[in-house]
C-alpha positions as CSV (number, residue, x, y, z in Angstrom):
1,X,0.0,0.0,0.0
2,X,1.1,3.7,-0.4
3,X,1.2,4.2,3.3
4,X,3.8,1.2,4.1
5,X,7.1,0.4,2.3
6,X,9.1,-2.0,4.0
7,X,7.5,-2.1,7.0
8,X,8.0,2.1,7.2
9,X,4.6,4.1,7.8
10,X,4.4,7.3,6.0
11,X,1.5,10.1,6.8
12,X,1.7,13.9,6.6
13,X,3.0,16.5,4.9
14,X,5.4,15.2,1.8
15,X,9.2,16.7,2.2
16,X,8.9,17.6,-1.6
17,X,5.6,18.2,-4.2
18,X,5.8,16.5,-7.2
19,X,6.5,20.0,-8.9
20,X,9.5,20.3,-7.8
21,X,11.0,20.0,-11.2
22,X,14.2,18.1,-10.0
23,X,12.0,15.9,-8.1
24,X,9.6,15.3,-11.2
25,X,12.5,14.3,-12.8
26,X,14.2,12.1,-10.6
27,X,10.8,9.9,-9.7
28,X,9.7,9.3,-13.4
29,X,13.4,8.6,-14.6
30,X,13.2,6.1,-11.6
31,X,9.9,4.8,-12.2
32,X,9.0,3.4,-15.8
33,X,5.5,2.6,-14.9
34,X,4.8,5.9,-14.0
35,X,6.0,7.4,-16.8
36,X,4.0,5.2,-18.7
37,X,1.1,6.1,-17.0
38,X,1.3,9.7,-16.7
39,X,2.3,9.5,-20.9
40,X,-1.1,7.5,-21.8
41,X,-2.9,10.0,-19.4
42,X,-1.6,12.5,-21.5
43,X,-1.1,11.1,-25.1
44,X,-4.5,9.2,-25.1
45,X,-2.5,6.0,-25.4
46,X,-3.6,2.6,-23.8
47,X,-0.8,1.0,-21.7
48,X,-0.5,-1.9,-24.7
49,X,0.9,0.6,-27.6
50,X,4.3,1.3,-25.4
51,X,6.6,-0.6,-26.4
52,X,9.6,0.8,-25.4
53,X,10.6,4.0,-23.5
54,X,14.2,5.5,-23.7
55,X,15.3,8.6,-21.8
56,X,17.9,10.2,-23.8
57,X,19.0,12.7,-20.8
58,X,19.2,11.1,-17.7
59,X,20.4,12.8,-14.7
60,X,22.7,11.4,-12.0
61,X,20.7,10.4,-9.2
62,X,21.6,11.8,-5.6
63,X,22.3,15.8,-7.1
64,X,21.2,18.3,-4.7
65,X,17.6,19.1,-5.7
66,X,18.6,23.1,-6.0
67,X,21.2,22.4,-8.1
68,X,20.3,24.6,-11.6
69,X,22.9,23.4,-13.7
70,X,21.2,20.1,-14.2
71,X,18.9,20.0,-17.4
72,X,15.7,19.1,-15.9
73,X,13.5,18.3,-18.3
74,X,12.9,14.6,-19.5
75,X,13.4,14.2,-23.6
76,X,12.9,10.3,-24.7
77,X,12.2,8.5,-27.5
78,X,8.7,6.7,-27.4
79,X,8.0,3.4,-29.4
80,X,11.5,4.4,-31.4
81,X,9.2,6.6,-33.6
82,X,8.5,10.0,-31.4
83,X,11.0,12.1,-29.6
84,X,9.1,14.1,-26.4
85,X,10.2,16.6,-24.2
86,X,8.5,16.4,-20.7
87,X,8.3,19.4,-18.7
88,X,7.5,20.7,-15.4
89,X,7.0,24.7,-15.0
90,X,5.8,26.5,-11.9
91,X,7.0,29.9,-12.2
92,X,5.3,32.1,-15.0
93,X,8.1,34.3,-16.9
94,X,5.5,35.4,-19.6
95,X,7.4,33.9,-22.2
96,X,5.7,30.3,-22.1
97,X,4.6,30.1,-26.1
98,X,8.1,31.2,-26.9
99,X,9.6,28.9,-25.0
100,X,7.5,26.0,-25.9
101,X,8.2,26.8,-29.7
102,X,12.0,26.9,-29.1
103,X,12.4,23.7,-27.3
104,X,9.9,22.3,-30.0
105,X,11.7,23.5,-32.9
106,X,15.0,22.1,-31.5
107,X,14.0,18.4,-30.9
108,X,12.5,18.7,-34.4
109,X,15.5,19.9,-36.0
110,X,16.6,16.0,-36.0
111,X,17.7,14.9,-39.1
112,X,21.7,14.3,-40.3
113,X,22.6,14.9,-43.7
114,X,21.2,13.3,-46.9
115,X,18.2,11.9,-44.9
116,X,14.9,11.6,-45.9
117,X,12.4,14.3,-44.5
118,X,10.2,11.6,-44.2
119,X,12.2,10.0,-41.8
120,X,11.1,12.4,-38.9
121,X,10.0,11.4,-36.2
122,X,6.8,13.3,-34.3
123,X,7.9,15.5,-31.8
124,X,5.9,16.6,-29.1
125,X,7.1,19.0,-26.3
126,X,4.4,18.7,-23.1
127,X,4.5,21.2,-20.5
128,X,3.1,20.5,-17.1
129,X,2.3,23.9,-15.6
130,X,0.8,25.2,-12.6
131,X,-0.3,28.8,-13.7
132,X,-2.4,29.6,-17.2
133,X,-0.2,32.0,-19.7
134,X,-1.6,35.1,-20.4
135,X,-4.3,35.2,-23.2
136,X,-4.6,31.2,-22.9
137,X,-8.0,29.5,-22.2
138,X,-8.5,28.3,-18.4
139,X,-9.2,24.7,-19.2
140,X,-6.9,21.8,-17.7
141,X,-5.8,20.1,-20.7
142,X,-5.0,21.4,-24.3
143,X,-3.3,20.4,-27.3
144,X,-1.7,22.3,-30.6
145,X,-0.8,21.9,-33.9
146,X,0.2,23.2,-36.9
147,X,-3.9,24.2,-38.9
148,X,-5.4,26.2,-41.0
149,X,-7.8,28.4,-39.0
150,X,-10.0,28.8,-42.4
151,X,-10.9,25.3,-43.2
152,X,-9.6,23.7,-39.6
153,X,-7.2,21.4,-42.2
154,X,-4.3,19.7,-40.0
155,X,-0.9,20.6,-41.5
156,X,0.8,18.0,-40.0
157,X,0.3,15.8,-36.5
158,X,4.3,15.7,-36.5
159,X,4.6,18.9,-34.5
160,X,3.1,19.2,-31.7
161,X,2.0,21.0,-27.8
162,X,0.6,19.3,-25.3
163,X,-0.6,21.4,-21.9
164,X,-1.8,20.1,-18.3
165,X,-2.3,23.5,-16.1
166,X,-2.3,22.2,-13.1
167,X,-4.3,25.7,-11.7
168,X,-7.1,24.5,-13.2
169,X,-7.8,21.3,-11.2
170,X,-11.4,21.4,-9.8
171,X,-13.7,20.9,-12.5
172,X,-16.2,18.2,-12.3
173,X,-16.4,17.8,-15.6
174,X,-12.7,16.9,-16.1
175,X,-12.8,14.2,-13.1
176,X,-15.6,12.7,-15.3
177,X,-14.6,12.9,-19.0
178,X,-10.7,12.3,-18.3
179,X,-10.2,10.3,-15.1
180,X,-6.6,9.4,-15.5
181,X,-5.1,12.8,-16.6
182,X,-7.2,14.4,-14.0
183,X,-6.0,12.1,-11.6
184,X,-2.1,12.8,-12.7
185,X,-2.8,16.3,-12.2
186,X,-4.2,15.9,-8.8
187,X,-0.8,14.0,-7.6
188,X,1.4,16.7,-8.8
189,X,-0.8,19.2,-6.5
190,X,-0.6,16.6,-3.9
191,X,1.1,17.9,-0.2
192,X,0.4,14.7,1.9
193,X,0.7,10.9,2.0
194,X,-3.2,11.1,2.6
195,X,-3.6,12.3,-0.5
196,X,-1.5,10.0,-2.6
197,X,-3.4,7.0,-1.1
198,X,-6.6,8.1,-1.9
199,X,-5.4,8.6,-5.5
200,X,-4.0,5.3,-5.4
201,X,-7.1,3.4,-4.9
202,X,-8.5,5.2,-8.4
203,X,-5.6,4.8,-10.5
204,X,-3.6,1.7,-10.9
205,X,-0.5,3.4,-11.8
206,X,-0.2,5.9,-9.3
């Protein structure tokens, strides 16, 4: 059960949320079957169609968690055929859609010489985030991609932002039509062992 590893008892307050973005890292490098389930939650992707998950940027476990030299978000290669960048961001610097685009644009940028353009693999850069960027609609989950606002025609599904805002936990309607993601979000806003337990009895993964 959540509440007793190896015979240890844990209630109260956590020493660390799960948005602390060296923690976040740490715990899903560590735990593959978390990262597959916060990645289905996310990707609409049922457990079956992962086949393989490599993390192309591990970090060195036992860092100090201030340390802000390390690169803390998680890039990995999904089913050998997508590349994704995983990120955590609490702090609003009004420069979010910038800086979503440039780390997008990077891991897209893929190919060596003399390949084939159709060789690349759909990237997708997913930014967990606990505040809404300015002009953005409050919802919790949203997702972007290249269209044509005319005729709403899909330039490509290769290139693509995904967005959990974790500030906009609390609607009913969420809990009901997206369980799992909703779920995911509520255990990165979790503070307690309580909390986490509860959770645990409604999703297998957490």
């Amino acid at each position: 059960m959540a509440n007793n590893l190896n015979g240890k008892k844990f209630t109260g307050k956590l020493p660390y949320k799960l948005t602390n973005d060296y923690f976040f890292k740490a715990f899903l490098q560590k735990n593959q079957t978390a990262l597959r389930g916060i990645l289905c939650s996310i990707l609409s992707m049922r457990p079956e169609e992962i086949t393989s998950i490599v993390i192309t940027n591990p970090i060195m476990e036992g860092n100090a968690l201030e340390d802000k030299d390390l690169i803390l978000d998680i890039k990995l290669e999904l089913n050998h055929s997508q590349i994704i960048n995983l990120e955590m961001q609490v702090e609003n610097l009004g420069n979010w859609p910038e800086r979503s685009l440039t780390y997008l644009c990077r891991m897209f940028d893929q190919l060596k010489n003399g390949e084939d353009y159709k060789q690349v693999k759909k990237t997708i850069h997913i930014g967990i985030l606990n505040f809404t960027p300015k002009g953005f609609p409050p919802v919790l989950f949203s997702d972007y991609f290249l269209y044509n606002p005319r005729t709403k025609h899909k330039y490509s599904d290769k290139f693509g932002i995904y967005m959990l805002q974790l500030n906009q936990l609390g609607n009913p309607e969420d809990e009901c039509n997206m369980p799992d993601l909703y779920y995911w979000a509520t255990l990165f806003q979790a503070s307690t062992w309580e909390e986490i337990q509860m959770l645990a009895q409604k999703n297998d993964t957490i």
